[in-house]
BAPA-619600 format. One line per 5 residues: number of its first residue (from 1); for each residue y negated, x negated, z of N, C-alpha, C. Coordinates in pm, 1 decimal, m for minus. Layout:
BEGIN
NUM> Y,X,Z,Y,X,Z,Y,X,Z ~ ...
This chain:
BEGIN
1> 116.0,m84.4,0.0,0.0,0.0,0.0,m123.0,m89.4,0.0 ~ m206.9,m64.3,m74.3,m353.8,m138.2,m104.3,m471.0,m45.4,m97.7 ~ m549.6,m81.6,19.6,m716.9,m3.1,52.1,m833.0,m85.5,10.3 ~ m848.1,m71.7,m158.7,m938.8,m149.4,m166.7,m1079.8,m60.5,m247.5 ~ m1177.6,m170.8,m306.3,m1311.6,m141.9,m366.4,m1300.4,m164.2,m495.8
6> m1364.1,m168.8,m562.4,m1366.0,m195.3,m726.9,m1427.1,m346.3,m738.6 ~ m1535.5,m363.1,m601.6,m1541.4,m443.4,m594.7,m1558.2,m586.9,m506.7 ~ m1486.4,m565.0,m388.5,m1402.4,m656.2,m280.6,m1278.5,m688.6,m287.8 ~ m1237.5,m817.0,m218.7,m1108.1,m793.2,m225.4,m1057.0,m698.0,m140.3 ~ m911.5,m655.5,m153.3,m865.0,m527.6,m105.5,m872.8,m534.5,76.2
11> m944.6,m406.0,140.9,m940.8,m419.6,303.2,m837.0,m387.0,360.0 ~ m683.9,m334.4,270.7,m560.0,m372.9,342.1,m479.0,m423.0,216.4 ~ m364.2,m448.3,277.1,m285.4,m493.2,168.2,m150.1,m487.5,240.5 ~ m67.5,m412.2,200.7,92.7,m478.5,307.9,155.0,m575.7,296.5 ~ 127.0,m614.5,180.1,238.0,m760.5,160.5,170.1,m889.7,209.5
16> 46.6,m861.6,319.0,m5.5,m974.5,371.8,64.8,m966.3,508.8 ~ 116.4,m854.8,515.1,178.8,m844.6,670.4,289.1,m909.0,685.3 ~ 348.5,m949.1,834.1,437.2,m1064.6,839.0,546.2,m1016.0,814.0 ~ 595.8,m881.3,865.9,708.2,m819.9,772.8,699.1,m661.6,674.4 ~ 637.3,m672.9,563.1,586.5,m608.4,501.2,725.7,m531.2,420.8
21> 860.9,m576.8,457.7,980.0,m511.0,383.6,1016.6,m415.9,529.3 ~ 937.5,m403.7,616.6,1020.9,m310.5,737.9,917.7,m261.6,792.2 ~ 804.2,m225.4,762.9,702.9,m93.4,816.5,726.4,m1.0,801.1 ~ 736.3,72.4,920.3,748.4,256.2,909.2,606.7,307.7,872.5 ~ 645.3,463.5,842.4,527.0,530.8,758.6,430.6,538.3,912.0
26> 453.3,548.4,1020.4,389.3,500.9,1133.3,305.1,462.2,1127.8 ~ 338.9,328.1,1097.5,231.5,162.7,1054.4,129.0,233.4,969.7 ~ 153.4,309.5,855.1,114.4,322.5,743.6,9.6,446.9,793.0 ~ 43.9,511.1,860.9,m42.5,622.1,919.8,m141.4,576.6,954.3 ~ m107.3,495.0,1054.0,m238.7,410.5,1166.1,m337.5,359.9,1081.7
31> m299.6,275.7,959.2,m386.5,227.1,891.9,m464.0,322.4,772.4 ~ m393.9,444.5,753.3,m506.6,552.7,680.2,m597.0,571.1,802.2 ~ m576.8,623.6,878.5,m631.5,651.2,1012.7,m758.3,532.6,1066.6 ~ m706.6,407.5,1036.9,m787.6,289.5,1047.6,m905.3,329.7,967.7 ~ m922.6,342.3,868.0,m1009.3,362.5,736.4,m1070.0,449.0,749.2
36> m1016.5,580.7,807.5,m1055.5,746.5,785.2,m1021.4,815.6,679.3 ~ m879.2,770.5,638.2,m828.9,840.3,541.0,m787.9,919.2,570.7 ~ m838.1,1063.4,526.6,m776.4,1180.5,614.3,m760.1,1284.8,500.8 ~ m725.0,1231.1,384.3,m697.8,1336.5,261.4,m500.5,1302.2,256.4 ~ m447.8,1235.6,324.7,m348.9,1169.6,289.6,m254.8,1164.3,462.7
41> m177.9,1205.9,483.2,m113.4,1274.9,561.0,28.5,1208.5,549.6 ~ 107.1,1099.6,699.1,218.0,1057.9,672.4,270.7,1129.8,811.4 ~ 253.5,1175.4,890.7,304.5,1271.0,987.0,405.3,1349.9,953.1 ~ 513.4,1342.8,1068.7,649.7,1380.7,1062.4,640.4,1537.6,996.7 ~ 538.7,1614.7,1050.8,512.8,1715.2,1043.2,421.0,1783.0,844.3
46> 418.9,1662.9,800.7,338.3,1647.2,684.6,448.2,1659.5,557.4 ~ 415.2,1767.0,436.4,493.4,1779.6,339.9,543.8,1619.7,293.2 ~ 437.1,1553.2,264.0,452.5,1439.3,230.4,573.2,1313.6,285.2 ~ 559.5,1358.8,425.1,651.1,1276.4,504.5,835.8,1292.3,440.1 ~ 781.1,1427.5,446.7,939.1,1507.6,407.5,977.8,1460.7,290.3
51> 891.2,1475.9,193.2,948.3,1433.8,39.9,984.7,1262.7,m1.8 ~ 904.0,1196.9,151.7,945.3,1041.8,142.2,1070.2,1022.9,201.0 ~ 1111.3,1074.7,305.7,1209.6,1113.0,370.2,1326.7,1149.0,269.3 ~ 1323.8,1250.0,177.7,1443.8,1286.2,99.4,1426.4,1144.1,m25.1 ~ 1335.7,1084.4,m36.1,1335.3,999.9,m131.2,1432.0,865.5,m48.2
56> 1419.1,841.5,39.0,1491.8,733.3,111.6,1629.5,751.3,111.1 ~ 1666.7,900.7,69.0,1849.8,869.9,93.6,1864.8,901.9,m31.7 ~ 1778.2,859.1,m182.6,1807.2,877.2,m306.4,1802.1,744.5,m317.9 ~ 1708.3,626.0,m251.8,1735.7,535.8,m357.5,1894.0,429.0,m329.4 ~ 1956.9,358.6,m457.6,2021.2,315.9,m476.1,2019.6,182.1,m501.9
61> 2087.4,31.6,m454.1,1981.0,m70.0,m453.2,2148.0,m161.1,m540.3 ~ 2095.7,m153.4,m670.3,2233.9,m251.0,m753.5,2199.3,m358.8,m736.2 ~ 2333.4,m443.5,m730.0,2376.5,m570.1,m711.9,2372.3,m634.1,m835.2
């Protein structure tokens, strides 16, 4: 996930984080929340959550 400007570099970035392959949508909340992103909703209770949720036991990871 990237919170940036058109023209700064970006004010988040996840793959600067130290483990950026194991953040929960949690993490990811806090930091809309950080910003005041409040059009964008990762709460358990949030359609959105749900449809990431059914997306996690679709994906398939080939060898």
């Amino acid at each position: 996930m990237n919170i940036y400007t058109d023209i700064d570099d970006p004010l988040y970035d996840n793959l600067l984080e130290e483990q950026s392959f194991n953040l929960s949508l949690s993490h990811y909340q806090q930091v809309l929340d950080t910003f005041g992103i409040n059009e964008i909703s990762l709460a358990p209770t949030s359609s959105l959550f749900e449809q990431l949720m059914q997306d996690k036991h679709r994906i398939v990871i080939k060898e």
